[in-house]
C-alpha positions as CSV (number, residue, x, y, z in Angstrom):
1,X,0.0,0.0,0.0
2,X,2.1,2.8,1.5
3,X,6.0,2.7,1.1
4,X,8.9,4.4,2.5
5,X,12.9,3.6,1.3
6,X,15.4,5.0,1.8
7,X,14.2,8.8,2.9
8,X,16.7,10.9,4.3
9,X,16.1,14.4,5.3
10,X,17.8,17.4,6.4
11,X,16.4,20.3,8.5
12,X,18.4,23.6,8.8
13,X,22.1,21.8,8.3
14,X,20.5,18.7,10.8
15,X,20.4,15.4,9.3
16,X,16.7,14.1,11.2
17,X,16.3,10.9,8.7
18,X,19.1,8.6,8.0
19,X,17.5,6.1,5.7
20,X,14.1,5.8,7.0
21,X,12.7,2.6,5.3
22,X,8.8,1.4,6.7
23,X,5.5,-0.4,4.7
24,X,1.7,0.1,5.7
25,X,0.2,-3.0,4.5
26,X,-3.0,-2.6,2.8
27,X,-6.6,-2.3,5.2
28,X,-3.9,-2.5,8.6
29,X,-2.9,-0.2,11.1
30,X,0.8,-0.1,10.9
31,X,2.6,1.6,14.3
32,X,5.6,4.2,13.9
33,X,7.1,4.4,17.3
34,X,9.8,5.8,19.3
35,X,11.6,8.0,22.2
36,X,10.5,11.4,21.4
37,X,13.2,13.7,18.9
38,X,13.7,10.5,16.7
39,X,12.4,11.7,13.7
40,X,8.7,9.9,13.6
41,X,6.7,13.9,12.4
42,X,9.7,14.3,10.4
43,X,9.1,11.1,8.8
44,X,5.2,12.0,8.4
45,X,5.9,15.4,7.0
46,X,7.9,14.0,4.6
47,X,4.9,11.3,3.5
48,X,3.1,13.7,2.8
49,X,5.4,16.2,0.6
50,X,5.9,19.0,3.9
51,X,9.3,18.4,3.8
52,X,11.5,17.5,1.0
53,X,13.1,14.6,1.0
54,X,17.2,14.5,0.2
55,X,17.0,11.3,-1.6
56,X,14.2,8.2,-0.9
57,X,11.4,7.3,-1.8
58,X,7.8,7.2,-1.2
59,X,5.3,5.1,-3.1
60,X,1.2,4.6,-2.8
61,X,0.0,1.7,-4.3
62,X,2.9,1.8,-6.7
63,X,2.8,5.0,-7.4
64,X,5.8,7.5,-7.1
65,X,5.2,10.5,-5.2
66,X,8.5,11.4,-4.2
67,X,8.5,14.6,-6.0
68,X,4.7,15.2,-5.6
69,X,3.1,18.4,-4.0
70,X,1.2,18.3,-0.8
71,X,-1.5,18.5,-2.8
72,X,-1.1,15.7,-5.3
73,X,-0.5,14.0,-2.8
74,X,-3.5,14.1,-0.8
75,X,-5.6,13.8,-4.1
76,X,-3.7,10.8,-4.1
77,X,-5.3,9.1,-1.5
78,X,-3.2,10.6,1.6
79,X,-5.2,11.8,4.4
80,X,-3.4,13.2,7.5
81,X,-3.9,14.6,11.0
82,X,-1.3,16.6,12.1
83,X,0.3,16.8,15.8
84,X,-2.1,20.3,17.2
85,X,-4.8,18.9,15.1
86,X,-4.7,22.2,13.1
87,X,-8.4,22.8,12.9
88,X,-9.5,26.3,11.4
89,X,-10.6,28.2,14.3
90,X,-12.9,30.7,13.0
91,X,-14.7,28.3,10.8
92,X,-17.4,26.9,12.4
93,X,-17.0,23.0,12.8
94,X,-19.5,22.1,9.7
95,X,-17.0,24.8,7.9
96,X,-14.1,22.7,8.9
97,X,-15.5,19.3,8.2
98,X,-16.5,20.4,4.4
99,X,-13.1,22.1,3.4
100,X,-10.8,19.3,2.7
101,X,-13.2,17.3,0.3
102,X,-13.8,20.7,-1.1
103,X,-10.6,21.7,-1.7
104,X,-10.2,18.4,-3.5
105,X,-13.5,19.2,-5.5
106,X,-14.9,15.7,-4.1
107,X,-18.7,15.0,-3.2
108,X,-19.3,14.4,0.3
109,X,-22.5,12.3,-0.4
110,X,-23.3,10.6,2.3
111,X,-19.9,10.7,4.0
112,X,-20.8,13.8,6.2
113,X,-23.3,11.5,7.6
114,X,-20.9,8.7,8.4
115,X,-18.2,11.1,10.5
116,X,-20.8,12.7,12.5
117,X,-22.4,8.9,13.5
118,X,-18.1,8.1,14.6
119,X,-17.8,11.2,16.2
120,X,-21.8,12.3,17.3
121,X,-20.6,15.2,19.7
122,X,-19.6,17.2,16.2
123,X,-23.1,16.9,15.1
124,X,-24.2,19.1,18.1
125,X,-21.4,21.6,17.3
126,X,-22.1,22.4,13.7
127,X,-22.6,25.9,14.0
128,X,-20.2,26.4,16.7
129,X,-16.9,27.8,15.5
130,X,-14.1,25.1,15.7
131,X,-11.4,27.5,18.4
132,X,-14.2,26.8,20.9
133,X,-14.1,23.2,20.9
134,X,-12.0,21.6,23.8
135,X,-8.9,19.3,23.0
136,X,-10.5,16.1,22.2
137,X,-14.1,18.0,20.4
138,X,-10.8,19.5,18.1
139,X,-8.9,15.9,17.5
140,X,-12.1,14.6,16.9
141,X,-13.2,17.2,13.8
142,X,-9.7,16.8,12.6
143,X,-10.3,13.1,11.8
144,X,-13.4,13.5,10.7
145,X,-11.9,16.5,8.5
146,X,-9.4,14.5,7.3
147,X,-12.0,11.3,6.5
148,X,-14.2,13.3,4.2
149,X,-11.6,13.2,1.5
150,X,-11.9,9.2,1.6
151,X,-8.2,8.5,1.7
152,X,-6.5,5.5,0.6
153,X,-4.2,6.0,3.9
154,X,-5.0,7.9,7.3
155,X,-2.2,9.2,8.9
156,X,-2.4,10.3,12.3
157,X,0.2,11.5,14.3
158,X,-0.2,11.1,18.6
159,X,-3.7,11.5,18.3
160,X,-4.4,10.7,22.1
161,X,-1.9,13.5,23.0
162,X,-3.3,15.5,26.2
163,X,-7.1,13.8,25.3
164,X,-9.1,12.7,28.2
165,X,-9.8,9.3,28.5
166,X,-13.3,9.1,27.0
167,X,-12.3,10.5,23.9
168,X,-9.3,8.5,23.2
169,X,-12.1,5.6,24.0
170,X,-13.8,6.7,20.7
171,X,-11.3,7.7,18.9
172,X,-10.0,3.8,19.2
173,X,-13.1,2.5,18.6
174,X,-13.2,4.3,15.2
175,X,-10.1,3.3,14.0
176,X,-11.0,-0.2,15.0
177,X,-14.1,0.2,13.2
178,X,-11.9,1.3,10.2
179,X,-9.3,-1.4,10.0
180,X,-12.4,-4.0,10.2
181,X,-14.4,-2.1,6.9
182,X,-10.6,-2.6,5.2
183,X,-11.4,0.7,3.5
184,X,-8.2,2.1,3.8
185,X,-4.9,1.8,5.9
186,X,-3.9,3.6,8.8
187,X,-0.1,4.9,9.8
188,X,-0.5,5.8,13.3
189,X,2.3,7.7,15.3
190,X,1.8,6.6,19.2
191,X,3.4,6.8,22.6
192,X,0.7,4.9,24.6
193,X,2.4,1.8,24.2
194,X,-1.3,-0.2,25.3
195,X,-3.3,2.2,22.8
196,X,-0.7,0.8,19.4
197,X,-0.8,-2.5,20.9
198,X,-4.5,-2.5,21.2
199,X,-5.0,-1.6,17.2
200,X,-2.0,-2.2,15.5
201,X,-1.0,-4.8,13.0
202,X,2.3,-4.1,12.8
203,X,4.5,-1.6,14.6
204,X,8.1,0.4,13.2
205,X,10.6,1.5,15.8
206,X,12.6,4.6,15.1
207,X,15.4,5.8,16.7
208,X,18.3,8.6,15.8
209,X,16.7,9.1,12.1
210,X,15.9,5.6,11.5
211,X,13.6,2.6,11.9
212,X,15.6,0.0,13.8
213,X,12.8,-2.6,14.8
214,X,9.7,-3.8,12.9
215,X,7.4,-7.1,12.7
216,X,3.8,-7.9,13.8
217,X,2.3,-6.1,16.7
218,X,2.6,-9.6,18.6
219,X,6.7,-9.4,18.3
220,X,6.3,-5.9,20.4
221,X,7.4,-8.0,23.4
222,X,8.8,-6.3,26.4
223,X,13.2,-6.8,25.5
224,X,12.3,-4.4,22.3
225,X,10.3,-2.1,24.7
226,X,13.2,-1.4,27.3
227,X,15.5,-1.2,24.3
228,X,13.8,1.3,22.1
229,X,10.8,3.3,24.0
230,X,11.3,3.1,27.6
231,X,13.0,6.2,29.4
């Protein structure tokens, strides 16, 4: 489905990727994981053409989108929710929800329907302006956001960061719901080791710039765990 080879990256003089190499299978949830400052965002923002890669590669169902635009890419089929969510604030939440499909001149149909039965608080906050939406309300309409464009591959990067615990309830729950349809596959960036293990199918392990473990969610046993994310 989604592939990365080979991507290095340099930020301001920094080398941050160092041969980054990872694969979503197709309808999974694949795990990038690490000690924070290892390069997993930089690794996103490169998937999805925010930062230029040196040299690599990055391929969607055998398609080359190494030198793509942001946008070509998420016409694509690349969806992605960005750390701070990144929700318009002073569009109201139906605003927000409509924009990305929009932009991509794509018919919502029915879809609209189908985020606000996943997320039903965002169907009582239509008219309300997205800034006045707390944490979760805001992670919440930023996958839903990101939904409506019917991607090929959700990317979501810590989306239980700073969320209370009912919402990162729901939020699971739909990406479970997700992987089970097989619609699409999901690259999820996590630090709550339980939350990845719950979901994920397999699980990448960065560390200094590059993935350094990797395998089915079931080999995440507790010797790669002190090695690679504990602090």
């Amino acid at each position: 489905m989604l592939t990365v080879k080979n991507l290095d990256v340099a930020i301001g003089g920094s080398r941050i990727l160092r041969g980054t190499t990872l694969e979503v299978p197709a309808k999974s949830v694949a795990c990038l994981m690490g000690r924070n400052g290892v390069g997993k965002t930089t690794t996103l923002k490169a998937i999805v053409g925010l930062l230029r890669a040196d040299s690599g590669q990055v391929t969607l169902e055998g398609r080359d989108l190494t030198g793509a635009s942001p946008e070509t890419r998420a016409r694509a089929g690349i969806g992605y929710v960005p750390q701070g969510r990144e929700i318009f604030p002073h569009l109201t939440v139906d605003e927000n929800l409509r924009i990305g499909a929009l932009a991509q001149g794509k018919k919502l149909n029915g879809n609209l329907d189908r985020v606000l039965e996943l997320f039903p608080i965002l169907k009582e906050f239509l008219p309300r302006k997205g800034g006045m939406l707390s944490g979760g309300q805001q992670q919440q309409l930023a996958i839903g956001r990101a939904l409506l464009t019917d991607p090929k591959v959700l990317i979501l990067d810590e989306p239980t960061e700073g969320i209370q615990p009912n919402i990162i309830d729901q939020i699971g729950d739909t990406i479970r719901l997700l992987r089970r349809e097989g619609r699409m596959s999901i690259l999820l960036v996590e630090q709550y080791l339980d939350f990845a293990k719950e979901l994920g199918d397999v699980f990448h392990i960065m560390d200094r710039g590059a993935v350094v473990a990797n395998g089915p969610i079931a080999a995440l046993n507790e010797t790669v765990v002190k090695k690679y994310l504990t602090v």
